[in-house]
C-alpha positions in Angstrom: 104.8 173.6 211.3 101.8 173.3 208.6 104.4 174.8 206.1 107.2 172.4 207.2 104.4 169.3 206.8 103.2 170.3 203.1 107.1 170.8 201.9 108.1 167.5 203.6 104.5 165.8 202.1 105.4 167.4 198.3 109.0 165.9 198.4 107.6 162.5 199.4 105.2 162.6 197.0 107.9 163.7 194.3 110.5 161.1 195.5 107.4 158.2 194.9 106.9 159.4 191.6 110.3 159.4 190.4 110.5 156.0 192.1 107.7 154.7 190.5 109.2 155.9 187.1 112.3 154.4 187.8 110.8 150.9 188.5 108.4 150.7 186.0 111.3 149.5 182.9 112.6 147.4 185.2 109.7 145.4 186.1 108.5 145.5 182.5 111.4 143.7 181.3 110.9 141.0 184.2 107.7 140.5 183.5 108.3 140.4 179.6 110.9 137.9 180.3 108.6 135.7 181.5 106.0 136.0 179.0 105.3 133.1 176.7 107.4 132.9 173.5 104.6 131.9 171.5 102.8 134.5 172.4 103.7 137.7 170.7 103.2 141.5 172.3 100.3 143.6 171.8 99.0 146.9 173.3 96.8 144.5 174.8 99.1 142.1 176.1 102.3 144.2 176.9 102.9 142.8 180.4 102.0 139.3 181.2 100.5 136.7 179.1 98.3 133.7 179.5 100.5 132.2 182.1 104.4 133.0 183.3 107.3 130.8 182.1 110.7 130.2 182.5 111.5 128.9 179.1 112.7 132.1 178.1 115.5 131.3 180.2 116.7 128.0 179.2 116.6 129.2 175.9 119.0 132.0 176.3 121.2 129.6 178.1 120.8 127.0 175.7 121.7 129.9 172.9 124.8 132.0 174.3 127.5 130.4 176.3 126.0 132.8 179.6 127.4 130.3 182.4 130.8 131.5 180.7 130.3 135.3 180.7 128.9 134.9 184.2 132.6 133.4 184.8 134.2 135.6 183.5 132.9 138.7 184.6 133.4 137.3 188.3 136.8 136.8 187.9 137.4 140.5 186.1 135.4 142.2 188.7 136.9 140.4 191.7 140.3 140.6 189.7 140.2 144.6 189.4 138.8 144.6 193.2 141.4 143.3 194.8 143.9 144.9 193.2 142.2 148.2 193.3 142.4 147.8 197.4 145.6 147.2 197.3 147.4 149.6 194.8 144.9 152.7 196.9 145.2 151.5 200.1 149.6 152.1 199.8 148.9 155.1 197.6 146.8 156.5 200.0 148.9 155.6 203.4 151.6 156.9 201.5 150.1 160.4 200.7 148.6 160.3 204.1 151.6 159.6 206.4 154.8 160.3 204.5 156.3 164.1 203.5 158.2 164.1 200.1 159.0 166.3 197.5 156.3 166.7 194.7 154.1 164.9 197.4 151.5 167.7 196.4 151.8 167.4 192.3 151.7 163.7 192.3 148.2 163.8 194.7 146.8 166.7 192.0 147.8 164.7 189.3 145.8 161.2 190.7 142.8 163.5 190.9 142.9 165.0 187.3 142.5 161.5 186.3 138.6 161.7 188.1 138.0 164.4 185.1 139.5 161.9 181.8 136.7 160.3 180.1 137.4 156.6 180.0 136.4 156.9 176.5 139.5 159.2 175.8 142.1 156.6 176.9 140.9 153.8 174.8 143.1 154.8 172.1 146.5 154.6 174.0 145.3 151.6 176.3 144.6 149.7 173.4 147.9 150.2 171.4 149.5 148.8 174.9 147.5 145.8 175.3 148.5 144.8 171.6 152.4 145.9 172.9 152.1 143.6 175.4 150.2 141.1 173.4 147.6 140.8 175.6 144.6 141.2 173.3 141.5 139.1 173.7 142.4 138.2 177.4 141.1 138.7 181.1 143.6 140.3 181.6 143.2 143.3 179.2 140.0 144.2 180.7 141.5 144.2 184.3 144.8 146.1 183.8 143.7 149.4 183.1 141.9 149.3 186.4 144.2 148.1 188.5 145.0 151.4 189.9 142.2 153.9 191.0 142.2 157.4 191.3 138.6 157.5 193.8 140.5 154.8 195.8 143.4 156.6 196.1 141.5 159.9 197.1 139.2 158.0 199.5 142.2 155.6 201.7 144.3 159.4 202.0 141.1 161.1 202.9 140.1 158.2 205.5 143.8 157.9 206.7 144.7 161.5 207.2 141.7 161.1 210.0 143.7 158.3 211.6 145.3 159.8 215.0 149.2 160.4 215.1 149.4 159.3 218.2 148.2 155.4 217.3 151.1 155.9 214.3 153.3 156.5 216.7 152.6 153.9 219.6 152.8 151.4 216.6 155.9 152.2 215.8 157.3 152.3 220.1 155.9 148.6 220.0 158.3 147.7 217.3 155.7 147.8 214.5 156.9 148.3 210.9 154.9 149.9 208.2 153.0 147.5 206.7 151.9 146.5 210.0 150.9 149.8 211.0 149.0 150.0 207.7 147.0 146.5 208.4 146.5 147.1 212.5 146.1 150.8 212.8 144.5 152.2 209.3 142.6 149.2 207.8 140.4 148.9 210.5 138.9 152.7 210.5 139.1 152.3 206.6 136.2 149.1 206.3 133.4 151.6 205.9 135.5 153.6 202.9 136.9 150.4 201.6 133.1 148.8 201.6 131.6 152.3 199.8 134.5 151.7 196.9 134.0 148.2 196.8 130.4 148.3 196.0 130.8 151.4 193.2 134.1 149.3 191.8 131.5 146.2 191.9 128.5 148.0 189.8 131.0 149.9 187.6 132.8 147.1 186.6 129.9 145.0 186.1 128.2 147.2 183.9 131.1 148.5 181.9 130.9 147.4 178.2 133.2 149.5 175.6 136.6 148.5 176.6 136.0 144.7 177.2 133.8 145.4 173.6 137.2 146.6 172.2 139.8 144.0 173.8 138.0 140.8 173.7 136.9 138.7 170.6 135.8 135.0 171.5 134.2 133.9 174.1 136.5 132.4 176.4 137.1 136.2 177.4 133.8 138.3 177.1 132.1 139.6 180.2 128.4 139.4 180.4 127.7 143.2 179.0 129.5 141.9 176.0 128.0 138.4 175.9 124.7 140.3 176.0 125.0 142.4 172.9 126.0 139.1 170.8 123.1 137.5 171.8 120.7 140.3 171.1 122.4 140.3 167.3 122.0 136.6 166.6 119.7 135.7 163.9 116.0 136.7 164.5 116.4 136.9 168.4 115.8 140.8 168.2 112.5 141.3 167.4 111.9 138.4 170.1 111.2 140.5 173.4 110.8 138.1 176.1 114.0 136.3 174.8 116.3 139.8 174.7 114.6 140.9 178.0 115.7 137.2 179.8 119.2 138.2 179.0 118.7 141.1 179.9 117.5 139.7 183.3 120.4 137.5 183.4 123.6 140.4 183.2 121.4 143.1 185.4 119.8 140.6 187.9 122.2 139.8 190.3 123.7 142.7 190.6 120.1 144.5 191.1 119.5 141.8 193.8 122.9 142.8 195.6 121.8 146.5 195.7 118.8 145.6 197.4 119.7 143.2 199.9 122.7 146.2 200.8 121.0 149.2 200.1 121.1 150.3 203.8 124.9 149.0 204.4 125.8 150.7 200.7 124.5 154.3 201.7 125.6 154.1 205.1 129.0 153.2 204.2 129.7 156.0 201.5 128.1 158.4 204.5 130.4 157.6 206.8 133.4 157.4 204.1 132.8 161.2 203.9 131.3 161.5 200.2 128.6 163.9 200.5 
């Protein structure tokens, strides 16, 4: 029992440290961002300085178009959300339910696509956007995600649990297919459907090469994008509490959703059966 404390007592004490290296960045740069920005950084004066300001703040606003990005990143990442459920939810309740030829080849070839690097299809994604004259849209940095492979795996996965027998009373009670999908597999699917929500959600949110590569004004850039334009104009680089403010601004809330859901984010991909 002795043993069993000290093991259990070292891998707290490990988990706390790793914590605490984890947190310390992040509440650098938000207490950075709040430093004065007449006030320049020192070894002395790393963290706070004579008093905390929002100015910062309204200066990044008042320099990048951020209300815009902030737009515009809602509308891709909701955008690619709800289509994702979609497109996965059929693909799934079709691999699921139904028996077809090449059922088995089309389900191994949705799961190769987990192993592509994004980074390799940027070549061929692009050359379609341009195709399709899409360039420098919303609309270029949704489509490629509009289906999902993880989506796909986790609604056949979750569905395959479903009961025949609630298939099949559906069906005696005159129930078509799309109906059996929305009354009989939704419902045991919320806790699969909220674990690829929230990882669509941070992925999206963070994702910066291909909107880097597809968009070119601002009407269209996302706030990972917006961000890296701001940190190149004029001197505003070698000015840390304005670069860590916009930093604050694209990571915040997005950090503050994580926290508030933490519990509901792990629970839900335990009981969506990723281990």
């Amino acid at each position: 029992m002795t043993r069993q404390k000290f093991w259990h007592g070292l891998s707290a004490l490990a988990l706390g440290i790793f914590a605490i290296g984890w947190a310390v960045p992040i509440l650098w740069t938000f207490a950075v961002s709040l430093h004065p920005p007449d006030e320049a950084l020192s070894a002395a004066n790393v963290w706070f300085g004579s008093h905390l300001t929002l100015e910062n703040y309204f200066t990044a606003f008042k320099i990048a178009p951020f209300g815009t990005y902030y737009l515009n990143t809602l509308l891709i990442v909701v955008g690619i959300l709800c289509v994702q459920i979609i497109t996965s939810s059929l693909a799934g309740y079709a691999l699921a339910r139904y028996r077809f030829r090449g059922q088995n080849i089309i389900f191994f070839i949705i799961l190769l696509q987990l192993l592509v690097p994004i980074s390799a299809l940027i070549v061929p994604n692009y050359a379609t956007i341009r195709e399709l004259h899409l360039f420098d849209t919303l609309l270029a940095v949704m489509l490629p995600y509009f289906g999902s492979a993880l989506g796909t795996f986790l609604m056949r996965q979750t569905f395959k649990a479903v009961p025949r027998e609630l298939d099949d009373a559906a069906r005696m009670d005159g129930a078509n297919w799309l109906q059996t999908l929305w009354h009989v597999y939704i419902p045991p699917a919320r806790p699969a459907l909220v674990a690829f929500s929230l990882a669509s959600i941070s992925f999206h949110w963070n994702d910066f090469l291909w909107p880097l590569v597809v968009t070119n004004s601002e009407a269209s850039r996302p706030l990972t994008v917006g961000l890296a334009i701001f940190t190149q104009l004029g001197e505003i680089g070698a000015q840390w509490p304005l670069v860590t403010a916009g930093t604050v601004i694209v990571i915040g809330p997005l950090l503050i959703l994580f926290l508030v859901f933490q519990r509901f984010f792990i629970a839900s991909f335990l009981h969506s059966g990723i281990k």
